[in-house]
N, C-alpha and C positions, 0 to 999 in steps of 0.2 A: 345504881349498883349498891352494895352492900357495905358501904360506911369509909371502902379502904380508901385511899387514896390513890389513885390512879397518873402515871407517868403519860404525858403525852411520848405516841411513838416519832421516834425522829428518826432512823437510817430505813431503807429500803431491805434490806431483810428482816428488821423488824416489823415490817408494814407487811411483808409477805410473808412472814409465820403466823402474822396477827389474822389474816386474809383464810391461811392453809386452816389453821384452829376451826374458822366457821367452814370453809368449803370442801377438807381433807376428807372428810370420810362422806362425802358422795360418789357413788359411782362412776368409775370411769374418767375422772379429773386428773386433767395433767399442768404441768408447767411450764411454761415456755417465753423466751426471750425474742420479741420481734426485732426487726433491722432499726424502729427508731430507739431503740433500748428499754421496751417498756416490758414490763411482766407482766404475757398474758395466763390466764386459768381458763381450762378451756374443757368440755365434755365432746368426747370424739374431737371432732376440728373444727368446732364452734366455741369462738371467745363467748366467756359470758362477765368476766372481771378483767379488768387492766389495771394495773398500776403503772403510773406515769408522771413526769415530771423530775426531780432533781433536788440535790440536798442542800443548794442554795435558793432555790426556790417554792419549795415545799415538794412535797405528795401527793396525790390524787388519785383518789378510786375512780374510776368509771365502769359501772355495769347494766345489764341491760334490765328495761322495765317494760313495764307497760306504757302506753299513751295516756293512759288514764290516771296510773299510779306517779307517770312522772309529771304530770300537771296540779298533782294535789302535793309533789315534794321541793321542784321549784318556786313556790310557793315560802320556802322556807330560806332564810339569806343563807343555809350551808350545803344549798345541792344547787346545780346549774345547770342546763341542757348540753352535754357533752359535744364538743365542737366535732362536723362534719357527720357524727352518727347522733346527735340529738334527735333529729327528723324519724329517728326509727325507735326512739325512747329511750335510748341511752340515756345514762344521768352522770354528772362528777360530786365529790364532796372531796374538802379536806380531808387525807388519810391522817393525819396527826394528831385528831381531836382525843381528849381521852374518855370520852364516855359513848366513842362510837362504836365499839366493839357489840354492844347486847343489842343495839338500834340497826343497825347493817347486818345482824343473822337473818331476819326475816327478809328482810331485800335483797342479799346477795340467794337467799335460799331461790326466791321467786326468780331471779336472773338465774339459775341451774334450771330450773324447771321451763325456761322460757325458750331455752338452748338444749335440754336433752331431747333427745328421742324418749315419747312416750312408754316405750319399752323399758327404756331404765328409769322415768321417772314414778309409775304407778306402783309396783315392786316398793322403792324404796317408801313412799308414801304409805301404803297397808304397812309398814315393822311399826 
């Protein structure tokens, strides 16, 4: 980043304004709150971000990737293969780190792109 010092985020709406900042101005993006209390982002009715976890035991993103993309990021000791949906590419990392914010637009972009309908995602691609 650019010199400043950067806070790690620590509560759960800080992690999902942090989340809203990269994925808010895609098309069709909403917010929603599953039965195990996690904050899904979703295009139509397709999760493509979870936030999950608890503020005694941290934060975690999970969004969706490729198979490919997520074999070259596990690879790295701060993403993991998302438990139950890893098998389909899902990925986790700590949401608290503080220089994840610029590293996770390109990832969470490609998880919107993975889960929209081609309809909304070509559009927004050509602006």
């Amino acid at each position: 980043m650019s010199g400043e010092s950067v806070q790690p985020v620590k509560s759960e709406q800080e992690i999902q304004s942090k989340v809203n900042e990269i994925v808010g101005g895609y098309p069709e993006v909403s917010i929603v709150r599953d039965g195990f209390h996690s904050i899904l982002f979703k295009v139509r009715k397709k999760s493509f971000v979870r936030i999950a976890g608890d503020q005694n035991n941290g934060y975690f993103l999970c969004f969706k990737s490729t198979l490919e993309n997520q074999e070259i990021l596990i690879r790295q000791a701060t993403y993991w293969k998302t438990a139950y949906f890893g098998q389909y590419g899902w990925v986790s990392t700590w949401a608290n780190q503080p220089d994840s914010g610029e590293e996770l637009k390109p990832l969470l972009f490609e998880a919107y792109c993975l889960s929209a309908p081609q309809s909304l995602v070509k559009p927004f691609i050509q602006k």
